[in-house]
N, C-alpha and C positions, 0 to 999 in steps of 0.2 A: 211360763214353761210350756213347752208345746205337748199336747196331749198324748201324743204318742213315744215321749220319754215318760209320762205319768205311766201310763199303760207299760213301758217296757222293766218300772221300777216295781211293779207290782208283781210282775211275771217273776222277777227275781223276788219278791220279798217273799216266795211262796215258801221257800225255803226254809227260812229265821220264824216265817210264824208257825210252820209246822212243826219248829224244835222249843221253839220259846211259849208259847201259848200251851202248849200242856201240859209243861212242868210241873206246873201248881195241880198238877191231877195228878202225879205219882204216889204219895198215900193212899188216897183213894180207890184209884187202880188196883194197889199191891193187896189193899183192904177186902175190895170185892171178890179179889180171882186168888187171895190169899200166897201171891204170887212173890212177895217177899224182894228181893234184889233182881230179880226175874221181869220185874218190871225196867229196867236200864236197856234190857235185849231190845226192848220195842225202840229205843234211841238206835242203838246199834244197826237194826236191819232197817232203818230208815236214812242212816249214812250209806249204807251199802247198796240197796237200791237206788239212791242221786248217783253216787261213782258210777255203778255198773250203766244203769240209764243215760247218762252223757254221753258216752262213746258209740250209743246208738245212733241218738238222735242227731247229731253232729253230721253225721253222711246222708241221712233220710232229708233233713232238711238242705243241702245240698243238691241231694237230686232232683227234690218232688215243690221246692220251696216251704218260706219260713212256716205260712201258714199252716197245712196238713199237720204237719208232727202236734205244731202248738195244740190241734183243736184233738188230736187223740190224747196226749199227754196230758191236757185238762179234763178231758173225759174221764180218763181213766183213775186219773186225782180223784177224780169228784166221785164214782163209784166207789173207791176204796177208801174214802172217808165215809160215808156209809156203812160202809161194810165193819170200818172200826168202832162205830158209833154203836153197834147191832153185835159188836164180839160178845160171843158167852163163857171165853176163855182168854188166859193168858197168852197162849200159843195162836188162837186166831187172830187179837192183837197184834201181833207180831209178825204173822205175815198179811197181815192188810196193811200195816207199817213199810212192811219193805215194798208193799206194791205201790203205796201213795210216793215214795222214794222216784219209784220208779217213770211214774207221772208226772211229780211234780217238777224233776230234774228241766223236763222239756222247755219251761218256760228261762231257766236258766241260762240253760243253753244258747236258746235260739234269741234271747234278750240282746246280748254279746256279737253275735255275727247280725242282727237285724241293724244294730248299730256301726259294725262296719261297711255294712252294706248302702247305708245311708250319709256316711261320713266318711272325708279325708282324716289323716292319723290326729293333727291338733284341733278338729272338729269332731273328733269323734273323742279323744279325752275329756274334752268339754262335756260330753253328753256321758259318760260315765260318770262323769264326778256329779250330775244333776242323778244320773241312779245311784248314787251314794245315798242322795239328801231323802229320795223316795222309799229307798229300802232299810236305809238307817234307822229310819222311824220306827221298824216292825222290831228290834229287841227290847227297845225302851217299851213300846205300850203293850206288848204282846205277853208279856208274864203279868202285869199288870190286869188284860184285860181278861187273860187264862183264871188268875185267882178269881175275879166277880164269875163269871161264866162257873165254874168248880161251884163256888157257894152257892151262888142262885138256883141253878139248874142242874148239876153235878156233870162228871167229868166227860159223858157222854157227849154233850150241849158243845162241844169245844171241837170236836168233829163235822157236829153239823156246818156249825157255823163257815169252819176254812170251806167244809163241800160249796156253801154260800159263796164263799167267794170264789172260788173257781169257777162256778154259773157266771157268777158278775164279769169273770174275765173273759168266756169263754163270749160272751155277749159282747164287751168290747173289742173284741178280735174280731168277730164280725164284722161291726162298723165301723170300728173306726181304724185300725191299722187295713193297711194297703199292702198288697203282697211287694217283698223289696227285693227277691231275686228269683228275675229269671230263670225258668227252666228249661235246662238244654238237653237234648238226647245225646249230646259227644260225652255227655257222663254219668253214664250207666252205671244201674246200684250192683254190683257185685263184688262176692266177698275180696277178690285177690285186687281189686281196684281199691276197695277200702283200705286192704291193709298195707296195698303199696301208699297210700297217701297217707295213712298212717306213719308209715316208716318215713317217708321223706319229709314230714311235720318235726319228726322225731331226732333228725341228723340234720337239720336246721337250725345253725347253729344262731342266728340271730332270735327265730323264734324261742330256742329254749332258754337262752341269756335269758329274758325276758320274764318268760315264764318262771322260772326253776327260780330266779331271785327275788321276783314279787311273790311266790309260792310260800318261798323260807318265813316270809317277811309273812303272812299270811299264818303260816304255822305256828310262828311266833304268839302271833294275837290268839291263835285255837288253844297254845299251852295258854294266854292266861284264862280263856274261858273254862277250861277245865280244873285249872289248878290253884287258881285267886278264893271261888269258894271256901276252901279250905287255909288257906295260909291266908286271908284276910278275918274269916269268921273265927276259927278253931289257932289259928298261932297267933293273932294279933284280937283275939275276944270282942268282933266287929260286931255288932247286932243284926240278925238279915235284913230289918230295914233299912240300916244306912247301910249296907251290903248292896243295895238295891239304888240307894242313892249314886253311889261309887260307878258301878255298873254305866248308870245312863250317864254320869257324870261324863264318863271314858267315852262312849257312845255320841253324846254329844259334841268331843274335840272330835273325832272323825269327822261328824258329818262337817263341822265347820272348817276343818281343813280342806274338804272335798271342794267347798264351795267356794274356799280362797283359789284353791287350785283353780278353777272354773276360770273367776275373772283374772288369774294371774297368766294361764294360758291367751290372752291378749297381747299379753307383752312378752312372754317369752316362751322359748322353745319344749317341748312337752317331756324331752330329755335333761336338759339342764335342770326341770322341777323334780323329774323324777329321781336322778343322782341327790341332792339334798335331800329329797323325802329318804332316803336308802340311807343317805349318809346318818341323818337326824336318826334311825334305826338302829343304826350300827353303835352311835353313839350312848345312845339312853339306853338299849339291850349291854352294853358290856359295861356300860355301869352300874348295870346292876349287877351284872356277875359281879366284878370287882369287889362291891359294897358286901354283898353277898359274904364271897371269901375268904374279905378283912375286918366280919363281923360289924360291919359299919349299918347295915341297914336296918336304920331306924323306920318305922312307919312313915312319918313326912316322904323319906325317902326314897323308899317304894312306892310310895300311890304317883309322887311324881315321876318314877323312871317310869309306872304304867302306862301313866298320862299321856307323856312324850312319846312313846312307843307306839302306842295305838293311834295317837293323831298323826304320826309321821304316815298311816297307809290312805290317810288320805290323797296325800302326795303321790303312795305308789301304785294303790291297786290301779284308779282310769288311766292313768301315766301308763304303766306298764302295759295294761290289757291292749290299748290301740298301737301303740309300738311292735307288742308282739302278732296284733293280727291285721297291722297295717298293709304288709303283701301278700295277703293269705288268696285274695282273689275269688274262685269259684270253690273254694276250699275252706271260707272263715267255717261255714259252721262245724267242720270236722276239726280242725282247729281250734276251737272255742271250748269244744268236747274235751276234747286232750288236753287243755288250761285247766277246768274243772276237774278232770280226773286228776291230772296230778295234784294240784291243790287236793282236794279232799284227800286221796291218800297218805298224802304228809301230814294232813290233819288229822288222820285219824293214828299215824304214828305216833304225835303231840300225844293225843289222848293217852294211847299206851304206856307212853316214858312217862305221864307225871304219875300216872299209878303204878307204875313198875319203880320208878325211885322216889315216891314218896319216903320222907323220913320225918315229918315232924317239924319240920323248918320251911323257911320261904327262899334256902338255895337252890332246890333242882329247879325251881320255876325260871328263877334267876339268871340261874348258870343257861339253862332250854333258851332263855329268850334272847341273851347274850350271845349264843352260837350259832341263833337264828339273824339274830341283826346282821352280826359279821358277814356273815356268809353271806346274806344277801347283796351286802356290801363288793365283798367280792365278789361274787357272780356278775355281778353289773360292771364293772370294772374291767372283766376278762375283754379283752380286744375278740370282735366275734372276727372271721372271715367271709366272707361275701361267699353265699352255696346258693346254688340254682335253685 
């Protein structure tokens, strides 16, 4: 695997270890700063600082190249995991959370268009689904490695450590990525150019097929992160540690579909894998509704429509990502922004519906992931028309 998809998988796993690795420190936290469910905000303004930060970094690395944003956005990570590490309160938690958001978005970002920039669209799914296999890795050992880190050292230590790796990255971007777009003066950073390319990202109708249905499909898998917890532990009496098995279990069909994808992009079109990956979506999300609705869902038969569900984005996230930013041009990385932002906002709508129709049962998950398959389904489907 060439070093500089290692490097672009890490930039992205900055993400998943920032939410996964200090889980296992929310007691703790609530314990010190007596902060009670006040500790979930710190999750909260660290989605919202990734959404809001993407849609910066997206045009700066555009103008100025990939490099500059990458090396403020890991600075700025890496100060503000300090700064959390050093909170004396609940509330300053909380915005050194949104600011690490805000930093650590950049390597997301610019992971995404460094990749288009260095790849044709079936050579660049390839190299997505090799960042599946890189970033994949960070939910399985990341709460994992957050519990020893919490026990040994307590929840502070968990801080330090991502600041560590953001140095480590901030050191491989140095040496070893090579800046991958040129910087031109005919594209000057100002505000009414951003939002005109904004807009026309926007009314592009090829680009948001793409997006907007690997998005749903995306949503899908955020309703079960938020909502399996509970309808696996508390309605089917799971124990957190095979809670946990389950988890990687699911974690694991992704990356190994990523990596079929990979070699199956050899022999066929990066569209044909992706309609199957969406179809296999569509299929296993409405059967669970279905199961769901005709009280038919037994446990066997939930953990496998998960299964199926979550391996099919193996298929669609690389799939989808270089399709929708395959004529993006001197624009991937504003492009790439707007990928991100929509995904997390829909993701963070996921979050809202399973706690707003929680009832007790494992149908709202059911029904949410059902209507996420479909759809995405559809979306893919819709005949785009060719826009300038």
């Amino acid at each position: 695997m060439p070093g500089w998809i290692i490097l672009m998988g890490a930039l992205t796993a900055i993400g998943p270890l920032s939410i996964d690795m200090y889980l296992p420190g929310f007691p703790a936290i609530g314990k010190e700063f007596d902060a009670g469910s006040r500790v979930e905000l710190s999750l909260a303004s660290f989605f919202i600082g990734l959404a809001i930060g993407q849609l910066f970094y997206g045009p700066i690395s555009d103008r100025y190249g990939r490099k500059p944003p990458l090396y403020f956005g890991l600075s700025l990570f890496l100060l503000a995991s300090v700064g959390a590490a050093t909170s004396q309160s609940i509330e300053a938690l909380i915005g050194w959370r949104f600011i690490q958001g805000l930093g650590g978005c950049a390597g997301m970002v610019i992971a995404r268009a460094v990749v288009r920039d260095r790849c044709d669209a079936q050579e660049a799914a390839r190299a997505f689904s090799l960042l599946i296999l890189v970033m994949g890795i960070a939910p399985i050992l990341a709460p994992l490695l957050g519990g020893i880190i919490v026990t040994e050292s307590g929840w502070r230590s968990i801080f330090i450590v991502l600041a560590i790796f953001a140095f480590g990255c901030l050191v491989a971007i140095r040496y070893m990525l090579k800046e991958s777009h040129s910087v031109s003066g005919s594209h000057p950073l100002i505000l009414r150019k951003v939002l005109r390319d904004y807009l026309q990202i926007l009314t592009n109708r090829e680009f948001m097929r793409y997006t907007l249905s690997s998005s749903l499909a995306f949503t899908g898998m955020f309703a079960y992160i938020a909502g399996s917890p509970h309808v696996l532990m508390q309605v089917h009496h799971i124990p957190p540690q095979h809670y946990g098995w389950i988890f990687g279990s699911n974690a694991l069909g992704l990356i190994a579909a990523s990596q079929l994808n990979a070699r199956l992009l050899r022999h066929y079109d990066l569209n044909w894998l992706l309609n199957r990956g969406v179809a296999t979506a569509a299929l296993s999300g409405s059967g669970l509704a279905l199961f769901a609705l005709f009280d038919w869902l037994s446990l066997p038969a939930l953990l496998a429509g998960l299964f199926i569900f979550i391996t099919s984005l193996g298929f669609i996230s690389p799939n989808a990502s270089a399709a929708a930013l395959a004529h993006q041009g001197h624009r991937a990385g504003t492009a790439s922004a707007l990928m991100g932002a929509i995904q997390f906002a829909l993701a963070t709508l996921a979050g809202a519906c399973m706690s707003i129709w929680h009832d007790g049962s494992a149908m709202p998950l059911a029904i949410f992931m059902g209507v996420c398959g479909v759809g995405a389904w559809g979306l893919l489907r819709t005949k785009a028309s060719r826009t300038s």
